[in-house]
C-alpha positions as CSV (number, residue, x, y, z in Angstrom):
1,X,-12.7,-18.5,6.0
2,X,-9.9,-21.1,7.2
3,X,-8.0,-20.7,10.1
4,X,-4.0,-20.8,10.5
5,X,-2.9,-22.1,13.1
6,X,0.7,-23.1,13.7
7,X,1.3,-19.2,11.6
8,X,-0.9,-17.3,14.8
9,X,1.4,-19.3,17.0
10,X,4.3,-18.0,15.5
11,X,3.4,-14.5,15.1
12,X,2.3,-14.6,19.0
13,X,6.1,-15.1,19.5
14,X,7.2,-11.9,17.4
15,X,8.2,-8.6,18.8
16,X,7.1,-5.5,18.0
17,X,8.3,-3.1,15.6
18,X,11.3,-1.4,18.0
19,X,11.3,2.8,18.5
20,X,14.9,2.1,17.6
21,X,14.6,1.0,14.4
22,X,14.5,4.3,12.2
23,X,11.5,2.8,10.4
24,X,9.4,2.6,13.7
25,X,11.3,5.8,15.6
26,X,7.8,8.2,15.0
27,X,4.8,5.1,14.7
28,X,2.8,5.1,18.1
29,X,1.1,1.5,17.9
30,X,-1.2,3.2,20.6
31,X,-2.7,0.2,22.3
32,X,-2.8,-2.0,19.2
33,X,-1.0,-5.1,19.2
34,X,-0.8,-7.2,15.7
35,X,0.0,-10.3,17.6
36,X,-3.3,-10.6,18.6
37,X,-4.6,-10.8,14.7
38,X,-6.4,-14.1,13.8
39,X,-4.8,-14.9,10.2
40,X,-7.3,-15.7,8.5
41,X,-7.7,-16.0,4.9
42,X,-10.5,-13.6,2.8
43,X,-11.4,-13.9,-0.6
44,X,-10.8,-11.3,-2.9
45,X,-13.5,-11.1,-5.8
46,X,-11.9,-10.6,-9.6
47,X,-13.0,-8.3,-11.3
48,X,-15.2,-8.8,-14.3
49,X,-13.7,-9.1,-17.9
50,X,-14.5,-5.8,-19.1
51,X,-12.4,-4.2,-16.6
52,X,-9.6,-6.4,-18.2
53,X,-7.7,-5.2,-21.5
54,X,-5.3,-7.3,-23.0
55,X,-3.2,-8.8,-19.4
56,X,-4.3,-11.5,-17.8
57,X,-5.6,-12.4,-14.2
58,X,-4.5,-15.4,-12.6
59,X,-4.2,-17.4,-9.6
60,X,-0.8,-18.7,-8.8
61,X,-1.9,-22.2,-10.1
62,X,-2.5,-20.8,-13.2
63,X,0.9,-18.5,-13.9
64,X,3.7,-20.2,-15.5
65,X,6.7,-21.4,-14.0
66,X,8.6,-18.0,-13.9
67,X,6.4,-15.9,-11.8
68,X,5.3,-18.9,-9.9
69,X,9.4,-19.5,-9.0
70,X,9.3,-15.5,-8.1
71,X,6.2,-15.5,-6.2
72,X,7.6,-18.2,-4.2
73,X,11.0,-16.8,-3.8
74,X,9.9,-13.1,-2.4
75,X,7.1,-14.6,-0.1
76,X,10.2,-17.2,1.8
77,X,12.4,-14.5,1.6
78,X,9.6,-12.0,3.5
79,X,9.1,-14.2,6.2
80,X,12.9,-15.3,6.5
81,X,13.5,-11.2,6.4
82,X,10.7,-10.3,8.7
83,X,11.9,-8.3,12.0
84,X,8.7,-7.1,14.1
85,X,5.1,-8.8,14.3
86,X,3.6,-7.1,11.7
87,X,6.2,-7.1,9.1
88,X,5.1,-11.4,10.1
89,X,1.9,-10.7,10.0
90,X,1.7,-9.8,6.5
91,X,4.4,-12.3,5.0
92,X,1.9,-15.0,7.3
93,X,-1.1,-14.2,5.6
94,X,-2.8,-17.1,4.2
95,X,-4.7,-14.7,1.2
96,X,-4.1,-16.5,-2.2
97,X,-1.7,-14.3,-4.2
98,X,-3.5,-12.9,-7.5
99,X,-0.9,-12.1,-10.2
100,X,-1.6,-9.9,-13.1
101,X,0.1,-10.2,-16.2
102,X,1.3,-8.2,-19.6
103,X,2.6,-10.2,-22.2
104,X,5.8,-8.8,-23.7
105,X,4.6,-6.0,-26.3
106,X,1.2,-6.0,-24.8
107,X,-0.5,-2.7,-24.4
108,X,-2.9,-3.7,-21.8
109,X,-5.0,-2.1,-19.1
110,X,-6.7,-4.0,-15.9
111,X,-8.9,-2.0,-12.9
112,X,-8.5,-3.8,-9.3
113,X,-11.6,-2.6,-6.8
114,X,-11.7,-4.3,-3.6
115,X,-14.1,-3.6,-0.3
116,X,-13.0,-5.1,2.6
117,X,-15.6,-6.7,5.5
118,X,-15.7,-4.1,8.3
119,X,-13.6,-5.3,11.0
120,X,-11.8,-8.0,9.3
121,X,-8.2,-8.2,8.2
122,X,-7.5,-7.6,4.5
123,X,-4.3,-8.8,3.3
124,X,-4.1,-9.0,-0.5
125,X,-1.3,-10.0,-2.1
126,X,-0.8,-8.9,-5.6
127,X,1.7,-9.1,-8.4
128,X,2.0,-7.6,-11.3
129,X,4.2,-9.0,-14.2
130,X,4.8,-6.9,-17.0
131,X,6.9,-7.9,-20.2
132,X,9.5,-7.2,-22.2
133,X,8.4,-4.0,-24.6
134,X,5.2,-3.9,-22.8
135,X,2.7,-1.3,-21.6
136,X,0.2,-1.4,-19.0
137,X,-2.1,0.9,-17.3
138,X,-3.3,-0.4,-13.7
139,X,-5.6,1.2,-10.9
140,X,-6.4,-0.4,-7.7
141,X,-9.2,1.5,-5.6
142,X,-10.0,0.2,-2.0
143,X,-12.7,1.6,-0.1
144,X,-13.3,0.4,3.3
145,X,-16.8,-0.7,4.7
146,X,-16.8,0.3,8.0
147,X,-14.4,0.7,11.3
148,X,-11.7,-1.3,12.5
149,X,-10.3,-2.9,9.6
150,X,-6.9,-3.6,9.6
151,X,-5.3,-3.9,6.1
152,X,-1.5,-5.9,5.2
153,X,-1.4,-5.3,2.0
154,X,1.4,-6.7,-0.4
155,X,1.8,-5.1,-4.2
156,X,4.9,-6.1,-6.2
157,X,5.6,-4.8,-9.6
158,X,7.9,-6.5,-12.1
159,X,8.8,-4.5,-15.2
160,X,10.9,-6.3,-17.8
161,X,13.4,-4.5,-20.0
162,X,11.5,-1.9,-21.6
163,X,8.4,-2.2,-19.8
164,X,6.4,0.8,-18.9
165,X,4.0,0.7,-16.1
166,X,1.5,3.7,-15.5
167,X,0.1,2.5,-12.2
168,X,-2.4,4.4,-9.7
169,X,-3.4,2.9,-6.0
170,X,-6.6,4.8,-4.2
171,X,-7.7,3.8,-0.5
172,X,-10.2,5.5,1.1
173,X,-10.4,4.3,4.9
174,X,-13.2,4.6,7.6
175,X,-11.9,6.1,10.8
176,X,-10.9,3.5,12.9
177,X,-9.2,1.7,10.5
178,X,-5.4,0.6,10.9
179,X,-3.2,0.3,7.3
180,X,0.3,-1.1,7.4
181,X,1.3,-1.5,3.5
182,X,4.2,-2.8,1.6
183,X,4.9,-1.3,-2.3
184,X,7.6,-2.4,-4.1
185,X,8.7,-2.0,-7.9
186,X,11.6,-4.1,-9.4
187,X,12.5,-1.9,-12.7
188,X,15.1,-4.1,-15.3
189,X,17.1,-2.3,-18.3
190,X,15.2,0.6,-19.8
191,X,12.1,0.1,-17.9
192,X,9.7,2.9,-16.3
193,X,7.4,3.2,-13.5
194,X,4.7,5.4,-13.2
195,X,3.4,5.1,-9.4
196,X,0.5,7.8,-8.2
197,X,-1.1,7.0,-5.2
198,X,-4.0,8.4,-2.8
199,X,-4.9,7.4,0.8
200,X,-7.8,9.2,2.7
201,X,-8.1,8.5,6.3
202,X,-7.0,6.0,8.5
203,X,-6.4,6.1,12.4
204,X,-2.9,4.6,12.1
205,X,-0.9,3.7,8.9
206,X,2.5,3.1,7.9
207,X,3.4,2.3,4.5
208,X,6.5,1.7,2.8
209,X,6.6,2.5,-1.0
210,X,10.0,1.6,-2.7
211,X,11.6,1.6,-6.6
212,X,14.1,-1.0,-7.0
213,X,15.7,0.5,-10.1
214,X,18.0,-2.8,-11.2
215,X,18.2,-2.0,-14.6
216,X,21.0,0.8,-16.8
217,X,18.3,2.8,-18.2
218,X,15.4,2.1,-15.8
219,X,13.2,5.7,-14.2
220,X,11.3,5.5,-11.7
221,X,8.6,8.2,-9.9
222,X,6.3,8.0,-7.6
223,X,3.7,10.3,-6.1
224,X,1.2,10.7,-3.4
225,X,-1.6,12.6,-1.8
226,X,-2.7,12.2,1.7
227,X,-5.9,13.6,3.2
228,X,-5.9,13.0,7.0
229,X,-8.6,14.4,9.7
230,X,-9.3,13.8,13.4
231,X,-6.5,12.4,15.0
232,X,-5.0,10.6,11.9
233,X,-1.8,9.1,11.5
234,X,0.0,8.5,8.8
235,X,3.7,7.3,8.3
236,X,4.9,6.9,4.4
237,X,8.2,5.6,3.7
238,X,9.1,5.9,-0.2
239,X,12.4,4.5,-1.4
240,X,14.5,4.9,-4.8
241,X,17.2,2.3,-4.5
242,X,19.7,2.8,-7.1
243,X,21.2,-0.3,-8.2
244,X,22.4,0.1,-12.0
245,X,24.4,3.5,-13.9
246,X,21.7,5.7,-15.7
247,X,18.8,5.5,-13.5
248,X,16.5,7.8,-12.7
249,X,14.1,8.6,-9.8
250,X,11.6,11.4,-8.7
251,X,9.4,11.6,-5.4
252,X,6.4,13.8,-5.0
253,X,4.4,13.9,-1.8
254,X,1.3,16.2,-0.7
255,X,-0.2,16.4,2.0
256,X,-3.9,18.4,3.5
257,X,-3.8,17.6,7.3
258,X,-7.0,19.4,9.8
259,X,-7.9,19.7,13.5
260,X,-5.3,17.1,15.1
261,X,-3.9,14.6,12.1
262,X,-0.2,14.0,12.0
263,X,1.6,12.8,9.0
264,X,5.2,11.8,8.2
265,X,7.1,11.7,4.9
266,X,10.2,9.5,5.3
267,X,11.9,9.8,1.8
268,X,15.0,7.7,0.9
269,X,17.8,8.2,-1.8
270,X,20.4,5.6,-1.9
271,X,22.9,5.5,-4.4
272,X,25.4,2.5,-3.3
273,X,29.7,2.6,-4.2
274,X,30.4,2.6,-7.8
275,X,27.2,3.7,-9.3
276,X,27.7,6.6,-12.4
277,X,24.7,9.0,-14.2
278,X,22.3,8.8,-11.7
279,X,19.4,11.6,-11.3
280,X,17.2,12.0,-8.5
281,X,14.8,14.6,-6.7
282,X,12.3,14.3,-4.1
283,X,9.6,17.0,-2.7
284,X,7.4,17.1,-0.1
285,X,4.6,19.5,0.7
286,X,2.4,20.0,3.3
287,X,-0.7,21.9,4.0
288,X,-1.9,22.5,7.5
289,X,-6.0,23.4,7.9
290,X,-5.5,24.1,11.1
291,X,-2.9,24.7,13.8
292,X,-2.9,21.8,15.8
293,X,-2.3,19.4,12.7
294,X,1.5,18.2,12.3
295,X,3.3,17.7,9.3
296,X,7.0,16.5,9.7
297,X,9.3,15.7,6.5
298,X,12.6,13.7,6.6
299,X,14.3,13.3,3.7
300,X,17.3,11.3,3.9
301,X,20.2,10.8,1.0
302,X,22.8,8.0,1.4
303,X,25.1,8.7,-1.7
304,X,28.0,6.8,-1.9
305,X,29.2,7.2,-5.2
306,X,30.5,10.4,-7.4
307,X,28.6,11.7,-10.9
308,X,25.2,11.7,-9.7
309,X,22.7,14.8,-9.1
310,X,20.6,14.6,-6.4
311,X,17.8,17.3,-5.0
312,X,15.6,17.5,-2.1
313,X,12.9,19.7,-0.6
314,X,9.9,20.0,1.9
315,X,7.3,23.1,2.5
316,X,5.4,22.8,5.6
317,X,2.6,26.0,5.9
318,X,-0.7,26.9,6.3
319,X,-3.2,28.1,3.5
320,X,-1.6,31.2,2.1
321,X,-3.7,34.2,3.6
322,X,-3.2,36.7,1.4
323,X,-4.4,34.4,-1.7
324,X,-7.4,33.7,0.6
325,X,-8.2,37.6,1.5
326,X,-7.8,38.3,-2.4
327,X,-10.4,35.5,-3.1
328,X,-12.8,36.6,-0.6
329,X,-12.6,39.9,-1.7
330,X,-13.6,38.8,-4.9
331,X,-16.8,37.2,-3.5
332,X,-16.6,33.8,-2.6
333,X,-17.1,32.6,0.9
334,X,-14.5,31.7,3.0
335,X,-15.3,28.1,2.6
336,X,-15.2,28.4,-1.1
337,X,-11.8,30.2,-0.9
338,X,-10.4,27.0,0.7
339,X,-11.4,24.9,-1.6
340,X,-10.3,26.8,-4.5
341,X,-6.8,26.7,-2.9
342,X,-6.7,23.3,-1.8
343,X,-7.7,22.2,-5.3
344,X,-4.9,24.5,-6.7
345,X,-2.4,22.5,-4.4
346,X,-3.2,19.2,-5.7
347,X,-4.2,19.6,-9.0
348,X,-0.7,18.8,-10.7
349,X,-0.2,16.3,-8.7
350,X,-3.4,14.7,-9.2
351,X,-3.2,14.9,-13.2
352,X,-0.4,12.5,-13.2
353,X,-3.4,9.9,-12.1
354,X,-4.1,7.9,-15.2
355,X,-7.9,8.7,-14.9
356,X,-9.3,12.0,-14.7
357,X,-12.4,10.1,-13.0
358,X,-10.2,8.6,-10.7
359,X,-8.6,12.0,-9.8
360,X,-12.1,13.7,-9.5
361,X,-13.1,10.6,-7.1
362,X,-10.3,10.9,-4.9
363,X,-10.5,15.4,-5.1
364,X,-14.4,14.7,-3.4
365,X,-13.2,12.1,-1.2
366,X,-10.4,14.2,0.4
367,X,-13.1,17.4,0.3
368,X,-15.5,15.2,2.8
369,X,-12.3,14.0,5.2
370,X,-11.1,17.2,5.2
371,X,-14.7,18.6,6.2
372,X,-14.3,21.5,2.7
């Protein structure tokens, strides 16, 4: 583990994210300061070969001059862009960036599992290249060890013209722990996206998760499942950024929330001056457990341009009662009624996971957070 310095020094000096920055408006830091976060770097163990099909794994000495020049690029351009302490916090991390790669026409697969030390910051930074004409299926899991950790983690994903990418991100968290993650996909001509992800837990998280559709031609959708207990908190931001005619974007988010969690869908549509054909929808749903758990959706749509479709919606509610009454009167327990219907709320949602295994993992994760 090596020390930085001259980077804690300068994230000392940073302010906080700002309640008037619409990011930041609902986040409650409650007590926690990142300035006070020793940046240090921990190593993240590769995974073994088998869990590697056809895409490479490779340190940034390793990668060729492209993704090296882009690497560099985004990680200056983070900390030159960087606003609050823990926006710096994460573009000051000293973890060694892993980068993944699909060679063009590759039809390639990789696994990512990662456990974080307990109590330790975890700040991976990850990207994934994938090439011209190529196709790659990707899942990350991250389960946490213990309390207190506080997680920065960085995922980029570069799809080249006609690339598809079917990708899936699970983290299961311990209860103390705090997550504050960036996701961003950068989509060229014709590519696709496939983004699913799953968080469990956490005492405090915000994460962005945005589609950077650059490309004429280029879809992107995302979707996501949140299971939060206790007093959890949970802010997700998702983005579909419109830059190129004849794009396409979908968001998708679920959520189960019991005794006193909170959670906040922040969705995005922007559609700048000029663009033409563009399709987008976003939904949001939300299932309270019990009546002191808060669910609030914001969907926001900045459309500045003419010939586009764009859709938005949000259900906030608790378990349907008379679907639970007509269960129980067909003899299951009551506590076998509300699984039944909290399975039947995420199941679609979780089928668009690459791996069934993966989607049965996370169903028993969220059964045990949500006490079912």
């Amino acid at each position: 583990m090596s020390e930085a310095p001259s980077a804690t020094m300068e994230l000392r000096d940073a302010p906080l994210p700002s309640p008037h920055d619409e990011s930041w408006r609902k986040v409650d830091l409650g007590g926690f300061d990142p300035r006070t976060l020793k940046l240090t770097e921990a190593a993240v163990q590769p995974p073994p070969a088998s869990e590697l099909h056809a895409c490479s794994l490779l340190t940034l000495a390793e990668a060729d001059g492209s993704m090296q020049q882009i690497v560099a690029e985004r990680q200056q351009m983070k900390r030159r862009q960087a606003r609050d302490a823990i926006a710096l916090a994460r573009a000051l991390a000293p973890s060694t960036p892993l980068i993944l790669s699909a060679a063009p026409g590759a039809q390639a697969a990789a696994t990512l599992r990662f456990r974080p030390t307990a109590g330790a910051l975890f700040a991976p930074q990850i990207y994934v290249f994938v090439g011209a004409g190529a196709e790659l299926t990707l899942i990350l899991e991250c389960e946490s060890q213990g309390e207190e950790t506080v997680y920065l983690p960085q995922l980029e994903l570069h799809v080249a013209k006609g690339g598809r990418l079917k990708a899936a991100l699970a983290v299961a968290h311990a209860g103390g722990d705090r997550r504050f993650g960036w996701l961003e996909s950068f989509l060229a001509e014709d590519a696709s996206v496939h983004l699913a992800t799953a968080f469990d837990g956490g005492r405090l998280a915000k994460d962005f998760l945005i589609g950077r559709l650059q490309g004429r031609g280029a879809v992107f959708r995302a979707v996501g499942a949140l299971a939060l207990g206790g007093r959890d908190f949970c802010d997700v931001e998702m983005i579909a950024d419109h830059q190129a005619d004849d794009t396409q974007s979908s968001l998708h988010y679920k959520t189960v929330l019991r005794e006193r969690a909170h959670s906040i869908f922040d969705g995005n549509l922007i559609i700048p001056p000029g663009r033409q054909r563009v399709r987008s929808h976003q939904l949001n749903n939300n299932i309270l457990l019990d009546r002191s758990a808060r669910a609030e959706s914001m969907p926001r749509l900045v459309i500045q341009a003419e010939r586009v479709q764009a859709e938005h919606g949000a259900t906030v509610g608790q378990l349907d009662h008379d679907a639970l009454f007509y269960l129980m009167a067909r003899g299951l327990s009551e506590a076998e009624a509300r699984v039944l219907l909290v399975h039947g709320f995420l199941e679609q949602l979780l089928a668009e996971f690459p791996s069934a295994e993966l989607a049965e993992k996370i169903l028993s994760r969220f059964y045990r957070r949500l006490s079912l």
